[in-house]
C-alpha positions as CSV (number, residue, x, y, z in Angstrom):
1,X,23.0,-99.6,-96.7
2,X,22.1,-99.3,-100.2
3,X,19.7,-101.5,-102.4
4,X,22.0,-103.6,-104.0
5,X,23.5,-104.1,-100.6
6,X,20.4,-105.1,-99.0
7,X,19.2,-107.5,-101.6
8,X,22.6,-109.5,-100.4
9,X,21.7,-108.9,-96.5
10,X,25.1,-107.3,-96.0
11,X,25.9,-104.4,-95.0
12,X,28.1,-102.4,-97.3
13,X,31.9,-101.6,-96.1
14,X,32.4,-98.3,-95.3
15,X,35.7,-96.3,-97.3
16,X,37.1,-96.1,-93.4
17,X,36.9,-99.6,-93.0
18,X,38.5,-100.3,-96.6
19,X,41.4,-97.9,-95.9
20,X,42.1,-99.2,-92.2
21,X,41.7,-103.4,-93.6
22,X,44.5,-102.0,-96.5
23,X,46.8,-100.3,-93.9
24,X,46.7,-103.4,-91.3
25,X,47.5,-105.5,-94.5
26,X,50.1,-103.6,-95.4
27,X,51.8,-102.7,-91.7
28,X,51.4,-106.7,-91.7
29,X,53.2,-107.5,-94.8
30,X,56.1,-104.9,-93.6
31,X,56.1,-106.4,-90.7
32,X,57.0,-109.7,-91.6
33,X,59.3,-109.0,-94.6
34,X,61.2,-106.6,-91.9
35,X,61.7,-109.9,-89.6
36,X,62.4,-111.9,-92.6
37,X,64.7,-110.2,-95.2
38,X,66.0,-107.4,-92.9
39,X,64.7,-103.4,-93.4
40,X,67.3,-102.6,-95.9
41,X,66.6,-106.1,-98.3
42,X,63.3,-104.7,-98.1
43,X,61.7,-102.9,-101.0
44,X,58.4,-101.2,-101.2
45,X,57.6,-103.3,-104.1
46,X,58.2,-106.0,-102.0
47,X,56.1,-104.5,-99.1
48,X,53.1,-104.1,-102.0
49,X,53.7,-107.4,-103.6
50,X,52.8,-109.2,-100.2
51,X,50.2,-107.2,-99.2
52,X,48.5,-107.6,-102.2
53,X,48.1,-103.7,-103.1
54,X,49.8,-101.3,-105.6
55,X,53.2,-99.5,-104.5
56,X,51.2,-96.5,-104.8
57,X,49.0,-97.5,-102.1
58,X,51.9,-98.4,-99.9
59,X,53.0,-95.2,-100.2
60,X,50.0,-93.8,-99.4
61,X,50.6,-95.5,-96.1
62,X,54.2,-94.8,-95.7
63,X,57.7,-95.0,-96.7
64,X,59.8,-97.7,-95.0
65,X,61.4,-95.7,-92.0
66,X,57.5,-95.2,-91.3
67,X,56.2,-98.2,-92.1
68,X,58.7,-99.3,-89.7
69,X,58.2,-96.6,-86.8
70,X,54.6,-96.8,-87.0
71,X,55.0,-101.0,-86.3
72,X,57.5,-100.2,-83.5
73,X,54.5,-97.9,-82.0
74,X,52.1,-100.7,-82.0
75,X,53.9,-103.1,-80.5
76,X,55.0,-100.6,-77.7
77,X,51.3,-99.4,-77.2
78,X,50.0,-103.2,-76.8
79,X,53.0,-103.7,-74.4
80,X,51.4,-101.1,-72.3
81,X,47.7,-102.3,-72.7
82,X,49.1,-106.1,-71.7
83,X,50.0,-104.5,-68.3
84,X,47.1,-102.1,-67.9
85,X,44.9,-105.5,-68.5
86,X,47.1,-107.3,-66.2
87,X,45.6,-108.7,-63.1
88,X,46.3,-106.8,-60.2
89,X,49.7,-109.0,-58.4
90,X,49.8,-109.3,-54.3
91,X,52.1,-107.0,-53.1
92,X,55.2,-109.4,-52.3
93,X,56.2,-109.8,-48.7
94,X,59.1,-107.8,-49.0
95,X,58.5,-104.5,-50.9
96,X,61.2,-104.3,-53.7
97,X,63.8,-101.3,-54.3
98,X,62.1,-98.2,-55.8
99,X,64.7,-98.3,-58.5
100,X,63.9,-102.4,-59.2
101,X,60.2,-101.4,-59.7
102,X,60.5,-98.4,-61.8
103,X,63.2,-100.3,-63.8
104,X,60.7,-103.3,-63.9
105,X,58.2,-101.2,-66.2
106,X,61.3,-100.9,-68.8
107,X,61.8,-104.2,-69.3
108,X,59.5,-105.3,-72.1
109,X,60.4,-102.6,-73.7
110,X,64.0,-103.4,-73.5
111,X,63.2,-106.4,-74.5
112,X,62.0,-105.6,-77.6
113,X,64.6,-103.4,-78.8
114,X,67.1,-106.1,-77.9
115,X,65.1,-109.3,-80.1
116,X,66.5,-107.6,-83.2
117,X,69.0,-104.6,-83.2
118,X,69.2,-104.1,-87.0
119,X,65.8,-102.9,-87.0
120,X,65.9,-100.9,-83.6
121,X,69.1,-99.0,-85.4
122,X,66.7,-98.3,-88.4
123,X,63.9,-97.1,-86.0
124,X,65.8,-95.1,-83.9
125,X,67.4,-93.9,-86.9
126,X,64.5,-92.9,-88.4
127,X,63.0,-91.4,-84.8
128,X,66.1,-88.8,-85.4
129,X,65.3,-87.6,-88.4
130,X,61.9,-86.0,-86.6
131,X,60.3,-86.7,-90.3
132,X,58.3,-89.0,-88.2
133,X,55.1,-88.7,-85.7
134,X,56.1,-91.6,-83.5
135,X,54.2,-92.3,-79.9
136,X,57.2,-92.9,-78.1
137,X,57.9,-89.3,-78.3
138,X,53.9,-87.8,-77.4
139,X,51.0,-90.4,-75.8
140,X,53.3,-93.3,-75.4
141,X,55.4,-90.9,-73.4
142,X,53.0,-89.9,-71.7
143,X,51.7,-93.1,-70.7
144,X,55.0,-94.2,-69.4
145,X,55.4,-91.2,-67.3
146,X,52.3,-91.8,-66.0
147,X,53.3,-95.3,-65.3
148,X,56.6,-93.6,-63.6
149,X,55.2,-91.5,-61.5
150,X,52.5,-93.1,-60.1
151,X,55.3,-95.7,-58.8
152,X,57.3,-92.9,-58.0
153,X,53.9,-91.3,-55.9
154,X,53.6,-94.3,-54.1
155,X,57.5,-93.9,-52.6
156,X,56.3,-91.3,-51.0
157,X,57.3,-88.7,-53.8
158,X,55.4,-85.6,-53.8
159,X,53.3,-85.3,-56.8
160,X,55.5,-82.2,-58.6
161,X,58.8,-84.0,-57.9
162,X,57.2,-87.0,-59.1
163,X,56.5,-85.8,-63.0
164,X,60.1,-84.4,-62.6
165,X,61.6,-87.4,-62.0
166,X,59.2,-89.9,-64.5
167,X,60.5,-87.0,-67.1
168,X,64.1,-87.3,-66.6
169,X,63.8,-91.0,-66.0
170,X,61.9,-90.9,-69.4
171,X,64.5,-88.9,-71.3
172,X,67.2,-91.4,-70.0
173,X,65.5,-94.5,-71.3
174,X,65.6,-92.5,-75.2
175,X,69.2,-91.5,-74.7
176,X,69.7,-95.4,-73.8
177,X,67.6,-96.5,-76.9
178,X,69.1,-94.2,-79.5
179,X,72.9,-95.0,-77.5
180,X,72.6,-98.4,-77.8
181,X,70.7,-98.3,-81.4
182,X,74.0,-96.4,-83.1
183,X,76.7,-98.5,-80.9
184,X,76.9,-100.9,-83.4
185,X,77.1,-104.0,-81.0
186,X,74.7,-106.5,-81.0
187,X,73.9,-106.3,-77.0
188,X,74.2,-102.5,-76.1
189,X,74.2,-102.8,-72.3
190,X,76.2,-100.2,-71.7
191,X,73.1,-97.8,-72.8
192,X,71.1,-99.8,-70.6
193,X,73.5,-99.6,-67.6
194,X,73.2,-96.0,-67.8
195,X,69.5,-96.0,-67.5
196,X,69.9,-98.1,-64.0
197,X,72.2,-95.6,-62.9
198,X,69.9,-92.4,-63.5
199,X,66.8,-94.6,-61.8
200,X,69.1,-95.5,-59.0
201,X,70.8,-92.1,-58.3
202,X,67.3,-90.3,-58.6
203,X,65.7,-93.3,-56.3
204,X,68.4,-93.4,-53.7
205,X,68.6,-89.6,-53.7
206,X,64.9,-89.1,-52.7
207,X,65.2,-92.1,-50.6
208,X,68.1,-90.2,-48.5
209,X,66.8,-87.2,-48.3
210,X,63.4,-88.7,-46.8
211,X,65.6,-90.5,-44.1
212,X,67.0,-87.3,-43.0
213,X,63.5,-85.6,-42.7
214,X,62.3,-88.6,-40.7
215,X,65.4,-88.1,-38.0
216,X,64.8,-84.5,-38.0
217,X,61.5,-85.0,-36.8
């Protein structure tokens, strides 16, 4: 704190805190006129003049298709803090399928991508380009693994099979996501279909070849 600062009695706002309050302003601002106007209506002039800041500062945060992947990312990640904070449920009295529960931890996520498909087209389009660090592809992936495998453990899958099948199950739900971003059609449940047919086929697999271990026995 300097002088001037302590003759207020306030402490003095660090550059880092400046530069984080501008980029929240500014992923805000995008984030609304993306809801609003649509991602191609959308200019970065526009994205400045809301946000209160210069187009050069916008830019200093991102172009559109990042702007746009980096919002996509947060809402994801606070998808998968709501159900990390979640109370812990009572296990129903009749367990449900495997494949139900490891389907279950797609559905927000599906859910999101379906509220507006114009703008999951321009995010998935802009995930393909790879000019883009996006979470969904490193920690957010890894989270959801995580989140697959430990259901997946539970079943009675042994830990190595386990990370095998979260990653393919994982890989399925992008193939759906980009699918169903570039099908054009306004509900893509085809893509989504697909993804209940890999978790099922793995599921019921595994689920098989425990039965005949248990007669063997």
């Amino acid at each position: 704190m300097n002088a001037f600062s302590e003759r207020l009695g306030t402490p003095m706002t660090s550059r880092k805190e400046q530069r984080a309050a501008t980029r929240g302003r500014v992923l805000a601002a995008a984030g609304e006129l993306f809801g609003t106007r649509g991602f191609e209506a959308t200019t970065v002039r526009d994205i400045a003049a809301e946000a209160g800041v210069s187009v050069g500062t916008v830019m200093a945060v991102g172009d559109k298709a990042a702007l746009l992947v980096e919002l996509f990312d947060q809402r994801i990640a606070d998808l998968h803090r709501t159900r990390a904070e979640a109370p812990p449920v009572p296990p129903p009295a009749r367990p449900p399928r495997l494949a139900d529960e490891v389907l279950a931890l797609f559905a927000p996520f599906v859910a999101l991508f379906a509220e507006d498909p114009q703008l999951t087209r321009h995010y998935a389009a802009g995930l393909v380009t790879g000019r883009y660090a996006a979470g969904v592809f490193d920690e957010l992936a890894t989270l959801l693994r995580r989140e697959i495998s430990d259901v997946l453990v539970r079943a009675d899958f042994a830990p190595d099979a386990a990370g095998r099948a979260a990653t393919t199950i994982h890989l399925a739900y992008l193939g759906a996501l980009f699918v169903g971003a570039g099908s054009g059609e306004p509900d893509a449940s085809g893509p989504v279909e697909d993804l209940v047919a890999v978790v099922e086929f793995l599921t019921a697999h595994h689920e098989k070849h425990a039965h005949e271990e248990s007669e063997q026995r």
